[in-house]
N, C-alpha and C positions, 0 to 999 in steps of 0.2 A: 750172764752175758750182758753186754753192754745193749744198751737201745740202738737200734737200728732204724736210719730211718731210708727209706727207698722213694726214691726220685723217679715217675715214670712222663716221659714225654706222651703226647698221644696221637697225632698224622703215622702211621706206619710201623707204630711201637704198639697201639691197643685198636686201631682201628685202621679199616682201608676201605676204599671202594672198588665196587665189583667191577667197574668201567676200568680200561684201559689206562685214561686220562682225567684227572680229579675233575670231579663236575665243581667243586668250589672253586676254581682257579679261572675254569671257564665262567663261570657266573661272573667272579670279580670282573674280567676280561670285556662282558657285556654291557657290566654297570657302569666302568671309566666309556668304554664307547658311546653310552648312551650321554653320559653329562657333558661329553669335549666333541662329541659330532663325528668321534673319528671314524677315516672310512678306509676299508681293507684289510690285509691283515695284520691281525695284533700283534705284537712280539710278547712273549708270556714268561715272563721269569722263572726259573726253577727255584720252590717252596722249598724245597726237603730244609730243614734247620732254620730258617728264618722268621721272623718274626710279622705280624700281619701289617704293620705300622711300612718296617722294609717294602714289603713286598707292593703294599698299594703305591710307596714312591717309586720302586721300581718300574710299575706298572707305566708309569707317568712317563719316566725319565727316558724308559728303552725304548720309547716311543715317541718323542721328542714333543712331547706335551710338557707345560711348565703346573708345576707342582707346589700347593702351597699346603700348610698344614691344616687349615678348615678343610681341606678337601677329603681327608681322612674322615671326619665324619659324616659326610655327605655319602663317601663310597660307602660305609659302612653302614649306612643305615639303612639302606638299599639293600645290602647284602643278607642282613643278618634274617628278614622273612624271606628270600631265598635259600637259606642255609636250611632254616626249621623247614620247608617243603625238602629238599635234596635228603634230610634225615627222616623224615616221615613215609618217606618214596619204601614200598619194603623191599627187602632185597639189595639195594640199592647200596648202601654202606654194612659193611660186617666187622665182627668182631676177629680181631686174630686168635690161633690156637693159645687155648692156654691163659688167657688173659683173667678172664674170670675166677678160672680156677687157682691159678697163683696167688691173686686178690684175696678168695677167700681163703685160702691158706693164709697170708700172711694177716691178716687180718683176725684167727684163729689166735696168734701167738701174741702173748701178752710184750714181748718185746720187741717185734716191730711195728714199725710206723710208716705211713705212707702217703705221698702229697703228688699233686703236679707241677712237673713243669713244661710249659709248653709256649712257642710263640707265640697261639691263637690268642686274643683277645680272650678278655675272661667271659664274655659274651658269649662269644664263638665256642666259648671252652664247655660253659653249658649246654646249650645247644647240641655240641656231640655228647657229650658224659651220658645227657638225661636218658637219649629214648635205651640205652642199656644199662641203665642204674647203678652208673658208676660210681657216683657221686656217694654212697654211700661208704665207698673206700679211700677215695680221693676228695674229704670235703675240703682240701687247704690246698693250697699251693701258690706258684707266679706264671703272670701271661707276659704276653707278649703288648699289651697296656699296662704294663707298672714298666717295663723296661727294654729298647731294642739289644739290650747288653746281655747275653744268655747267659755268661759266668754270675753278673750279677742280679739274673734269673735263681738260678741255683741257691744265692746267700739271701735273697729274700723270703723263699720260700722253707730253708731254715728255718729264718727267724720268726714266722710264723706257725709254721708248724712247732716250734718251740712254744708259744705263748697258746694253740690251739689243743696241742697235749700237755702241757704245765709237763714239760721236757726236756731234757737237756742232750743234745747231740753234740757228736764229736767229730771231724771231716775224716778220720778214718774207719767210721763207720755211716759213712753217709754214701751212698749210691746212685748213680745219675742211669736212669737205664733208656735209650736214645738209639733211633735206627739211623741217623745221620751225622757224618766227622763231625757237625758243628755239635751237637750234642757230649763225641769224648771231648772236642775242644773246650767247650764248655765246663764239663766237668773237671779236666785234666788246670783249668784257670781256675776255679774254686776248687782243687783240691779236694776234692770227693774220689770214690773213686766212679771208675768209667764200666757201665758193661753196656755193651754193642750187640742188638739183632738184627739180625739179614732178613727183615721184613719188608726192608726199605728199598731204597734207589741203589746201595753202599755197598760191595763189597768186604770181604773180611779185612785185607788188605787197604781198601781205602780206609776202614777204621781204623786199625792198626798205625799207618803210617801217621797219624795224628796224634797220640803218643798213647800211652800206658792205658792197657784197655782188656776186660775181655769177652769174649764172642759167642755166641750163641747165634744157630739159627733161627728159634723162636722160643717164645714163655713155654714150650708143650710140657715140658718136664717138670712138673711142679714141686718134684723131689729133688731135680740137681739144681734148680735153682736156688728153694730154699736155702743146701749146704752151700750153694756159691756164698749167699748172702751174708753165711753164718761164720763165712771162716773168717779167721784173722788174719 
């Protein structure tokens, strides 16, 4: 069988929070408040697929604050010992079904491989990985700091993971696995293929309608994933 390498996002694809509404979003939300003075209430972008870079200009823009690019670090640096308390909180952030379990399956088989990709800063990206020891399946991948471009998220994370297993992959065996369209969109632009969970914000259908893709409601099934992964 050919190397397989599997692409897993992580907002909604490996991880959620217990809360209704992300506490990371609100955080971000309180950090721009706190630096621009602003008063009342926020306009707060919807994350699902975006990148953290987008999302803090968004922050700025939908709110008719002007927005320059130092202010990215400034938001950020504010954020990210808020982020490690919001992961430390127990309870607070879980893991979805299956996640783990899938991980160490494929991780088992000496022909797949497995990276991230995800908007979050690669900051950010630790931060969640750590307090559930993900990292020891996902040591590679791309954030949402090497690129706002998520297709070419995808060929980064490739190309590294190529040079981090002395491996050679092929886009018809490469996997983008993503709870939100921009994810198959994503995928379906690099040429990988697409598989879609209903853990997220997304509908089957709103997956779907973004093109060649396919569906699962979550990792639970760590056997029909597998053969998903495995067929040609």
């Amino acid at each position: 069988m050919f190397p397989r390498l599997v692409l897993f996002d992580i907002d909604l694809t490996l991880i959620r929070s217990t809360l209704p509404k992300g506490p990371g979003m609100a955080a971000l939300g309180g950090i721009v408040q706190e630096l621009t003075g602003f008063e009342g209430d926020l306009r707060i972008p919807v994350p699902d697929g975006q990148t953290d870079p987008d999302i803090v200009q968004q922050l700025f823009e939908m709110n008719g604050l002007v927005y320059e690019e130092a202010l990215y670090e400034k938001v950020m640096s504010r954020y990210f010992p808020k982020l490690k308390e919001i992961f430390s909180t127990e309870g607070l952030i879980r893991l979805l079904p299956g996640v783990r379990e899938l991980l160490e399956e494929l991780h088992r088989r000496p022909d797949f491989y497995t990276a991230v990709v995800t908007g979050n800063d690669e900051r950010g990206a630790d931060i969640k990985l750590t307090p559930f020891e993900l990292r020891a399946f996902l040591p590679i991948g791309a954030y949402g700091s090497d690129s706002t471009d998520r297709g070419e998220l995808i060929r980064i994370a490739t190309k590294r993971a190529r040079l981090h297993y002395n491996t050679d992959f092929i886009q018809e065996f490469t996997f983008m696995i993503g709870d939100s369209p921009n994810d198959i969109r994503a995928a379906n632009q690099a040429g990988v293929r697409a598989v879609g969970v209903l853990t997220g914000n997304a509908g089957e259908d709103d997956l779907k309608q973004i093109g060649p893709c396919r569906v699962v409601a979550d990792l639970s099934n760590t056997e029909e994933m597998v053969a998903m992964l495995s067929d040609r």
